[in-house]
VODRENNU-747032 format. One record per residue (C-alpha): residue number from 1; chain; x, y, z. Coordinates in steps of 0.25 Angstrom, whole numbers, always signed. Layout:
N
+-----+------+-------+-------+-------+
| pos | unit |     x |     y |     z |
+-----+------+-------+-------+-------+
| NUM |    A |     X |     Y |     Z |
...
+-----+------+-------+-------+-------+
This chain:
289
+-----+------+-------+-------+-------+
| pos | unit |     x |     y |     z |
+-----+------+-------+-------+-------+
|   1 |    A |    +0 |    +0 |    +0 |
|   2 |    A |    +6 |   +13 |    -3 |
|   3 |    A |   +10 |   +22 |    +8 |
|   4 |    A |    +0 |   +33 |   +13 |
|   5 |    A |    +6 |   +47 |   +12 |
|   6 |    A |    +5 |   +57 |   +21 |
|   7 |    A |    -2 |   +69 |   +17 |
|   8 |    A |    +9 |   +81 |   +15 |
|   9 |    A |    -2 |   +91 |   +20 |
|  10 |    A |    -7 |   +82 |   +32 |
|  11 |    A |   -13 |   +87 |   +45 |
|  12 |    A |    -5 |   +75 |   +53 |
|  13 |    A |    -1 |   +85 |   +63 |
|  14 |    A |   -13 |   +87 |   +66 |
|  15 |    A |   -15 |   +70 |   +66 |
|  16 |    A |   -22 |   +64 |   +77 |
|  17 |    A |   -16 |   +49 |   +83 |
|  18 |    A |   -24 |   +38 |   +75 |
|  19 |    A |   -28 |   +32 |   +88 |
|  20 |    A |   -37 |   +46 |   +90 |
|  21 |    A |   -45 |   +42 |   +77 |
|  22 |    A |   -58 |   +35 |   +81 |
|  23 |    A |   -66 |   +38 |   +67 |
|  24 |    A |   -61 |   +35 |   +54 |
|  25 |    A |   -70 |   +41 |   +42 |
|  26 |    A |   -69 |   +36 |   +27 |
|  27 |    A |   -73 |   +41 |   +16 |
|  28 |    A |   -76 |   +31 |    +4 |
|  29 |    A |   -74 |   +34 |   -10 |
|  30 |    A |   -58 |   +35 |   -13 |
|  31 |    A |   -56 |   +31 |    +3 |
|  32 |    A |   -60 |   +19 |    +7 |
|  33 |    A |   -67 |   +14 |    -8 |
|  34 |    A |   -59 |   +17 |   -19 |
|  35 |    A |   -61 |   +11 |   -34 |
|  36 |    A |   -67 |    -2 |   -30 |
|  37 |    A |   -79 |    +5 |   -22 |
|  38 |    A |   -77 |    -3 |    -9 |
|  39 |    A |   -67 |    -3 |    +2 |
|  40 |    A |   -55 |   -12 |    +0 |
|  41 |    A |   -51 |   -22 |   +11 |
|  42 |    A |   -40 |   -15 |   +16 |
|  43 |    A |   -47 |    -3 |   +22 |
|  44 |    A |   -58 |    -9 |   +27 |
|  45 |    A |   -48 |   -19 |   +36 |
|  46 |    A |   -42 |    -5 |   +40 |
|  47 |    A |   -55 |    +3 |   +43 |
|  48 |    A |   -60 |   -11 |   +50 |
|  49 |    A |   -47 |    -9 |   +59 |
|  50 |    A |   -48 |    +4 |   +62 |
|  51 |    A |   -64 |    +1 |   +66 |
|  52 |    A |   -57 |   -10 |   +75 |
|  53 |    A |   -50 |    +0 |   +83 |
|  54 |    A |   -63 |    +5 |   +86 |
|  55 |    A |   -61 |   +18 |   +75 |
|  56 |    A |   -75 |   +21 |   +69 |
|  57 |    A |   -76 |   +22 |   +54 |
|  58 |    A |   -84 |   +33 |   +47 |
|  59 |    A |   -87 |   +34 |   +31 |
|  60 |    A |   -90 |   +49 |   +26 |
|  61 |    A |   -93 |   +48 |   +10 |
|  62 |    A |   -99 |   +57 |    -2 |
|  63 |    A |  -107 |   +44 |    -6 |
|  64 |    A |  -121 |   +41 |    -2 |
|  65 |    A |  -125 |   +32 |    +9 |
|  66 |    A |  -128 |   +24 |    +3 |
|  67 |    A |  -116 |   +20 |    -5 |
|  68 |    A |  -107 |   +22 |    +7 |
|  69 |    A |  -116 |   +13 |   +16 |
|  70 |    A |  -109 |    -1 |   +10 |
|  71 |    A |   -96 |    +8 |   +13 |
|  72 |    A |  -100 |    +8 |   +26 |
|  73 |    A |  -104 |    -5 |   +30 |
|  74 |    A |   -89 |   -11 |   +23 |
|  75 |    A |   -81 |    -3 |   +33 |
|  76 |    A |   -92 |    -8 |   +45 |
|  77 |    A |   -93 |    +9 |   +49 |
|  78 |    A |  -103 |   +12 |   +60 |
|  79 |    A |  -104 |   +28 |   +60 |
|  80 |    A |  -114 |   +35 |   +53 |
|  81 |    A |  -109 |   +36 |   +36 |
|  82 |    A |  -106 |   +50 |   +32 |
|  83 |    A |  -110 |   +51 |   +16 |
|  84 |    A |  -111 |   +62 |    +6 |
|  85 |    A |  -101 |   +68 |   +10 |
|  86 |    A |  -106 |   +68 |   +24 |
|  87 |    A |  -120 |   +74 |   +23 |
|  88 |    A |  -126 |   +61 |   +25 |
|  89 |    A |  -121 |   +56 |   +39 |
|  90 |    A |  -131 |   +42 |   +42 |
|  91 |    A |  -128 |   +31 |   +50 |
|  92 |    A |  -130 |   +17 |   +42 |
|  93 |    A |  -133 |    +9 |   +54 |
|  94 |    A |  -143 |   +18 |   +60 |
|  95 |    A |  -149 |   +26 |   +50 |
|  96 |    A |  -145 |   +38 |   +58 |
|  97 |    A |  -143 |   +51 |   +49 |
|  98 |    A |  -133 |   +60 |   +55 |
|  99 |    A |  -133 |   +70 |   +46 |
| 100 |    A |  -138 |   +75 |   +33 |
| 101 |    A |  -136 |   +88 |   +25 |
| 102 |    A |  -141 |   +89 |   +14 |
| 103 |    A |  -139 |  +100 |    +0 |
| 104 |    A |  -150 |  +112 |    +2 |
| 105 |    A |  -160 |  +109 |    -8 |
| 106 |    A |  -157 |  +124 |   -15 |
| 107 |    A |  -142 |  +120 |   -16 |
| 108 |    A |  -144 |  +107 |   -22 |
| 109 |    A |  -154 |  +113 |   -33 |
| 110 |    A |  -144 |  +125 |   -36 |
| 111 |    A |  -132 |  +113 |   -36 |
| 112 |    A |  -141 |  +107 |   -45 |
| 113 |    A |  -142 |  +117 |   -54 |
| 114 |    A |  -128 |  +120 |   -55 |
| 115 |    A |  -125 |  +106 |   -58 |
| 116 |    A |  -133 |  +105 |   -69 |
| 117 |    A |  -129 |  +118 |   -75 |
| 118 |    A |  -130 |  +115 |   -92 |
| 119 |    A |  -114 |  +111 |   -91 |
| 120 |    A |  -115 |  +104 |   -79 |
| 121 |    A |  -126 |   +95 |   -81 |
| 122 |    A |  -120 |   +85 |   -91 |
| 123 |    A |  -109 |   +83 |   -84 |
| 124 |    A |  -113 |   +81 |   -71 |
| 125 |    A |  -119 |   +69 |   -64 |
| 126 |    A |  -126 |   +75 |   -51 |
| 127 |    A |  -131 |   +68 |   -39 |
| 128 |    A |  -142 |   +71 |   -29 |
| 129 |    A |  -141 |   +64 |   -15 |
| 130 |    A |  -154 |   +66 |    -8 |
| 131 |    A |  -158 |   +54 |    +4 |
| 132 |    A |  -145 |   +45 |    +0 |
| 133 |    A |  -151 |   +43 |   -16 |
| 134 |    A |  -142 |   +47 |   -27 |
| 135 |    A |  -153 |   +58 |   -36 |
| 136 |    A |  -145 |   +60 |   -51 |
| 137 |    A |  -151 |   +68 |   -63 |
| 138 |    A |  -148 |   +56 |   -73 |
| 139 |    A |  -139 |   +43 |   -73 |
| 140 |    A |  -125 |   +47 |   -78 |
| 141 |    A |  -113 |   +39 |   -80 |
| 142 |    A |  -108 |   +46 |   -68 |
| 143 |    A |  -118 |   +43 |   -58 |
| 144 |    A |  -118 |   +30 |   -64 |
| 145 |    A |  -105 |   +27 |   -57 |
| 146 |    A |  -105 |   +35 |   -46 |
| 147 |    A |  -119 |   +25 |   -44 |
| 148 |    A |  -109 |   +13 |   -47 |
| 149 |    A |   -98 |   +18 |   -38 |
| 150 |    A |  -110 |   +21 |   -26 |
| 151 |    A |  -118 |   +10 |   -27 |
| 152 |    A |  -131 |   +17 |   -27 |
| 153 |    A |  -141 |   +21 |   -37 |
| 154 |    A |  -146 |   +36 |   -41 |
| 155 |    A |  -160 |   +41 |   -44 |
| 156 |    A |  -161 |   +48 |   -57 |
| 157 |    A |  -171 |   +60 |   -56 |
| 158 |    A |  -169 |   +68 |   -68 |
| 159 |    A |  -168 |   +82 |   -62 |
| 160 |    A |  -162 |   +81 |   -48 |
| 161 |    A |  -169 |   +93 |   -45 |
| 162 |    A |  -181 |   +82 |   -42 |
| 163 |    A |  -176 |   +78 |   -30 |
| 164 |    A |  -172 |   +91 |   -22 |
| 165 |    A |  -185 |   +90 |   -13 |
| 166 |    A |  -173 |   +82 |    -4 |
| 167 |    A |  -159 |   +90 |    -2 |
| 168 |    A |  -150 |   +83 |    -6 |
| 169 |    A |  -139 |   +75 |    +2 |
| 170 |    A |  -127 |   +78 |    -9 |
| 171 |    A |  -125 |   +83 |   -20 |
| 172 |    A |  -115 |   +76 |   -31 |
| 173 |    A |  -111 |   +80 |   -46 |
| 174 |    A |  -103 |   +67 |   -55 |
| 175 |    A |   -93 |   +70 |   -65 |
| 176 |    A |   -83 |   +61 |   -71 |
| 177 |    A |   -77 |   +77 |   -75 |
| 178 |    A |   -69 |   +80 |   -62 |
| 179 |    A |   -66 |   +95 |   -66 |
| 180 |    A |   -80 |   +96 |   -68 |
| 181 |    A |   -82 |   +92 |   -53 |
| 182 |    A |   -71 |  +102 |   -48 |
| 183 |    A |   -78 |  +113 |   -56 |
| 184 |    A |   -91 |  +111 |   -49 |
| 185 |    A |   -85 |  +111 |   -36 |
| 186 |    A |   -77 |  +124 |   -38 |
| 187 |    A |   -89 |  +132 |   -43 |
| 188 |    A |   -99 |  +126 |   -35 |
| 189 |    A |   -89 |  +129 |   -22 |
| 190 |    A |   -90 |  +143 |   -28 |
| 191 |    A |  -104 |  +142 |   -27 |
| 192 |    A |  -108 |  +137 |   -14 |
| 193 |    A |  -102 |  +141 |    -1 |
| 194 |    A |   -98 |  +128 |    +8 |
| 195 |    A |  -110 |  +133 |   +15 |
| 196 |    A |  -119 |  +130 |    +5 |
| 197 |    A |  -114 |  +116 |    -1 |
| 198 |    A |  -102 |  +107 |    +3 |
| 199 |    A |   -95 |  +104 |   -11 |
| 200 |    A |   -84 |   +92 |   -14 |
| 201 |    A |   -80 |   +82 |   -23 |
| 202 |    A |   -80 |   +68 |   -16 |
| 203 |    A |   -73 |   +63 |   -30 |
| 204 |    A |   -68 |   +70 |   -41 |
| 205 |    A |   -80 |   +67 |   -49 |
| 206 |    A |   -89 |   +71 |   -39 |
| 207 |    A |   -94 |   +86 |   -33 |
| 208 |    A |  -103 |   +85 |   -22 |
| 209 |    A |  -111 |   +94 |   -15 |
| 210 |    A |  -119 |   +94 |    +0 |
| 211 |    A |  -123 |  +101 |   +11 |
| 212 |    A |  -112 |  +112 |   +17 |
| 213 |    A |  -112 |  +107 |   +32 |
| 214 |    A |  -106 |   +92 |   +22 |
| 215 |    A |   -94 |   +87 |   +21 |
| 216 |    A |   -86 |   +77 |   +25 |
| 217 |    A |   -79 |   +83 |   +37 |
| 218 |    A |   -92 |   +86 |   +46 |
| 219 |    A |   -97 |   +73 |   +45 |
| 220 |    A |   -85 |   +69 |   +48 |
| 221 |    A |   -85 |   +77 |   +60 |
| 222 |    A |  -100 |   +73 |   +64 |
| 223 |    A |   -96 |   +59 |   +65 |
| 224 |    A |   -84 |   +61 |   +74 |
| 225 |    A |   -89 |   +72 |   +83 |
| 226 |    A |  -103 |   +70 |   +81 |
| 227 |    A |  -106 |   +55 |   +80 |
| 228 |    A |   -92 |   +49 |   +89 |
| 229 |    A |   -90 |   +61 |   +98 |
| 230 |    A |   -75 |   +62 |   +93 |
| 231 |    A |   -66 |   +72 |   +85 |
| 232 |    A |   -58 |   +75 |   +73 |
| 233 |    A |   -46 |   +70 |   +80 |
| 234 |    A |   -53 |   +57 |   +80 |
| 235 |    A |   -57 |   +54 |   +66 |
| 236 |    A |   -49 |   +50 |   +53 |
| 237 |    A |   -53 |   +52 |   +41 |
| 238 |    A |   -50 |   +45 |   +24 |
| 239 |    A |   -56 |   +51 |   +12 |
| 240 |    A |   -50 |   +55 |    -1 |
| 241 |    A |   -58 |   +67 |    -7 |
| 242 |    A |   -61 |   +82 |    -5 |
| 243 |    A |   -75 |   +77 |    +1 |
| 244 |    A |   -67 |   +70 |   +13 |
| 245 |    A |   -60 |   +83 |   +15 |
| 246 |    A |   -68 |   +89 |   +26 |
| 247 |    A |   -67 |   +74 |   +33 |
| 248 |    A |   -52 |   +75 |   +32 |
| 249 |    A |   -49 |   +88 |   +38 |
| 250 |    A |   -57 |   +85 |   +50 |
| 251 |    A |   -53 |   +72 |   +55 |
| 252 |    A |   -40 |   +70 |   +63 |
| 253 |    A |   -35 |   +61 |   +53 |
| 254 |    A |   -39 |   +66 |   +37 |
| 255 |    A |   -35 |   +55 |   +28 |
| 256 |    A |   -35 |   +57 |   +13 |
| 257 |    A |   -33 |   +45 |    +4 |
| 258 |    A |   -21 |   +44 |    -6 |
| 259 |    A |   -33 |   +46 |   -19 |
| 260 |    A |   -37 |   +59 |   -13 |
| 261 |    A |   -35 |   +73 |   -19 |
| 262 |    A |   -23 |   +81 |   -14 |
| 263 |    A |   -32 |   +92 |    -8 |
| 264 |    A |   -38 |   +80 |    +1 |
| 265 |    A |   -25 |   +76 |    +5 |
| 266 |    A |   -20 |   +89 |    +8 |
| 267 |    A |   -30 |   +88 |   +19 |
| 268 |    A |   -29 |   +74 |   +25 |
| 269 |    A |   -17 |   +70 |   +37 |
| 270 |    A |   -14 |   +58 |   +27 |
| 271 |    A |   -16 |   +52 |   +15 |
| 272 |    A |   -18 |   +38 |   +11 |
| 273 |    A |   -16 |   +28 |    +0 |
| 274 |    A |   -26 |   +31 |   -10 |
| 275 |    A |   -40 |   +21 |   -10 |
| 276 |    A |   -35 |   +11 |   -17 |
| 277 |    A |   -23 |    +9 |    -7 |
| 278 |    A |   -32 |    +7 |    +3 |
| 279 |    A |   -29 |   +20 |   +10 |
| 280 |    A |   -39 |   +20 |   +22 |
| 281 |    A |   -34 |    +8 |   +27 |
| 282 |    A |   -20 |   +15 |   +26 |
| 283 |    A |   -23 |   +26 |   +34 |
| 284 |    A |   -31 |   +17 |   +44 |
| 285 |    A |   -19 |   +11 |   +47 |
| 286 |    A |   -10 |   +24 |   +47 |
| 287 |    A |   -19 |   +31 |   +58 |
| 288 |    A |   -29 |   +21 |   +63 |
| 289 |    A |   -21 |    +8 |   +63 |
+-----+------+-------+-------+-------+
C-alpha cells in the first residue's frame, strides 16, 4: 500500500491524541466506495476495529437515504445517518428525524429558473429531492447513471415546477461538462448570499444546492455535541471533496483522502492514499489503531 502523505498545509499542531477521538465520520462516494460502489474489505475490517475499541462510526453524504442506507448497515453504524449534505439527519433504526432544512419554495422556483435559462437547459440534468424521492424533468443519459450508481429510481414529471407545493430537500444539476458545473457555482455564489443558499459540488460533475444553515460541518457538530455530548476534540473526520470541507475543518482530526482536490487537502491534518488504496483503513490505523 503506498504510504500516506502528510499534508504540507496541516493543522497537526493543533492534533488532538488519537486515544481522545470517540466518533469517527465518513463520507462515502470517493471515501470509503470508490469505482466498485461498495466498500472494500480492507476498510471495513479497520472501521470494525476501530467500533471494537468502542469509537462510534457516523456517515455524512450528498446521497439520499435511501441510497446511503445499504451503506450503513455494511459498516453496522448505529448514529443517526446524515445525507444530502446534511440537511436530512434521521435515524435508521428509529425513524427518528433530527433535522430537516429544506430549499424555500421562492429560491427553489428562482434556481429553477435559472437553471433552465434557454442555454442551460439542454445541458443540464436537474434534480429535485422532496420527501427522500428523486423528481427530474425527463430521463437523460446522466441521470440514467447517477440512477445506476444510487440504486434508486427518479420520477419524471415533465415540468418540476409541479412539485413545489413541497420545498425541497436538495437541489442538484448533472453535467458530464465540468467547466459548466464550475460556472454555475461561480455565478450563482455571485447570486445568492451564503445566507440565502449553501452552494457546492460534491463531484466535479455535480452542483448542489440546499438550505443556508446546510452543510457538512453543523451536522457534523450536531452529532457530537448535540447527540453524544462531546466535542471537536473528540471527533475524526475522512472525506474527499469541497462538500466534506466544513466537516474537516471542525473535527479535531480532518482527513482528506489522496483523490481529493488540492483545496480540500489544504484544509485537512493529513492525507491519505486515495480510494482505491483503501485510504480509510490507512488512516484508522494511523490515528485510531
Amino acid at each position: 500500500m503506498q504510504q500516506p502523505v502528510i499534508s504540507r498545509q496541516s493543522r497537526d499542531s493543533a492534533l488532538p491524541a488519537g486515544n481522545n477521538i470517540q466518533l469517527l465520520v465518513l463520507d462515502i462516494d470517493g471515501t470509503i466506495a470508490g469505482h466498485s460502489n461498495a466498500i472494500r474489505e480492507p476498510v471495513k475490517q479497520a472501521v470494525q476495529a476501530a467500533q471494537a475499541k468502542g469509537i462510534q462510526v457516523a456517515i455524512a453524504t450528498g446521497r439520499m437515504y435511501q441510497s446511503a442506507l445499504r451503506f450503513y448497515r455494511d459498516l453496522g453504524a448505529t448514529l443517526p445517518l446524515m445525507v444530502y449534505q446534511g440537511a436530512l439527519i434521521k435515524c435508521p433504526h428509529t425513524d427518528t428525524v433530527h433535522r430537516h432544512w429544506t430549499v424555500p419554495q421562492a429560491l427553489a422556483a428562482e434556481l429553477l429558473d435559472y437553471l433552465e435559462q434557454p442555454e442551460l437547459k439542454s445541458r443540464l440534468s436537474v434534480h429535485f429531492y422532496i420527501d427522500d424521492q428523486l423528481y427530474v424533468r425527463e430521463m437523460t443519459p446522466d441521470t440514467e447513471g447517477y440512477l445506476s450508481r444510487s440504486t434508486i429510481k427518479a420520477i419524471a414529471v415533465g415540468d418540476l415546477r409541479s412539485t413545489l407545493h413541497q420545498e425541497p430537500t436538495k437541489i442538484l444539476a448533472l453535467t458530464e461538462d465540468t467547466e459548466l458545473i464550475d460556472t454555475l457555482l461561480i455565478n450563482l455564489r455571485q447570486r445568492y448570499a451564503p445566507t440565502d443558499l449553501y452552494l457546492t459540488k460534491s463531484v466535479a460533475t455535480f452542483f448542489e444546492a440546499t438550505n443556508p444553515l446546510v452543510n457538512k460541518g453543523t451536522a457534523v457538530q450536531y452529532i457530537a455535541e448535540t447527540h453524544l455530548n462531546l466535542q471537536a476534540e473528540n471527533v475524526m473526520v475522512i472525506g474527499d471533496n469541497f462538500n466534506d470541507l466544513e466537516m474537516i475543518q471542525y473535527a479535531g482530526i480532518g482527513v482528506a483522502m489522496g483523490n481529493a482536490p488540492d483545496g480540500v487537502k489544504a484544509v485537512a491534518n493529513w492525507v491519505a492514499p486515495d480510494v482505491e488504496q483503501d485510504g480509510v483503513a490507512a488512516a484508522i490505523e494511523e490515528f485510531l489503531l
